[in-house]
N, C-alpha and C positions, 0 to 999 in steps of 0.2 A: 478740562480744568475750569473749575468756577471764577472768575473774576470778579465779580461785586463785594469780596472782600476786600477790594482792593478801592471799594469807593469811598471818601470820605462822607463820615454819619452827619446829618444833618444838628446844626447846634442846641443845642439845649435852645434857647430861646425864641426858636424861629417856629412858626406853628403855620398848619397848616388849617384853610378855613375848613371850618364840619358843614358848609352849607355852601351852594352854588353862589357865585357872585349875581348880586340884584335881587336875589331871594331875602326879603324881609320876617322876621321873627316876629310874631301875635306879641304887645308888650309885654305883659309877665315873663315871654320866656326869654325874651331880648334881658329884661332887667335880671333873668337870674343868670344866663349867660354871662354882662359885667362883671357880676360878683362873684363866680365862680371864675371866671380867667382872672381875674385880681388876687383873688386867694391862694390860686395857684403859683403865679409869679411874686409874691410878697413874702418878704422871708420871716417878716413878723406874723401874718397870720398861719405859717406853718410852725415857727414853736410854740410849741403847749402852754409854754410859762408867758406868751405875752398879746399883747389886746393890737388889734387898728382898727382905730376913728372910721378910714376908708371903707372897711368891711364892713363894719359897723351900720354904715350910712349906705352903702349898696345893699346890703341886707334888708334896709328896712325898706328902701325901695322897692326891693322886689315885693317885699310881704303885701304892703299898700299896694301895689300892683295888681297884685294876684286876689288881694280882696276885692278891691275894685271888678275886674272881671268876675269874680263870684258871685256878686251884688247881682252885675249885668247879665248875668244867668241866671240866678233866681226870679228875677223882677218879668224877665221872660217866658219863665217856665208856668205852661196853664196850673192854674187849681191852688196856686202862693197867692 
């Protein structure tokens, strides 16, 4: 007989890391990380009908980010 149905499920809120602890994320993908675990746990950026400020401002974070390191690849790349 199986028993692990008989475990209690972990809560809705409680998350498990996706990356070893001490392991640090290159920043672009640290800042979209933020903004996607916020988006996930906000109840406003899940209905349709309504806006948040927070995601808003992690969003652009990220974007600034991720151009930033774009630049820094470019400017590296021979023959630019």
């Amino acid at each position: 007989m199986d028993d692990r149905n008989d475990e209690p499920h972990p809560a809705a809120t409680s998350t498990t890391p996706l990356i070893s602890a001490g392991t640090r994320l290159p920043p672009a993908q640290q800042a979209y990380s933020d903004y996607s675990a916020h988006a996930i746990r906000c109840g406003d950026c899940r209905d349709p009908d309504r806006g948040c400020e927070t995601a808003g401002d992690l969003w652009r974070t990220y974007r600034q980010t991720a151009d930033a390191a774009l630049d820094t690849i470019r400017c590296q790349t021979p023959g630019r």
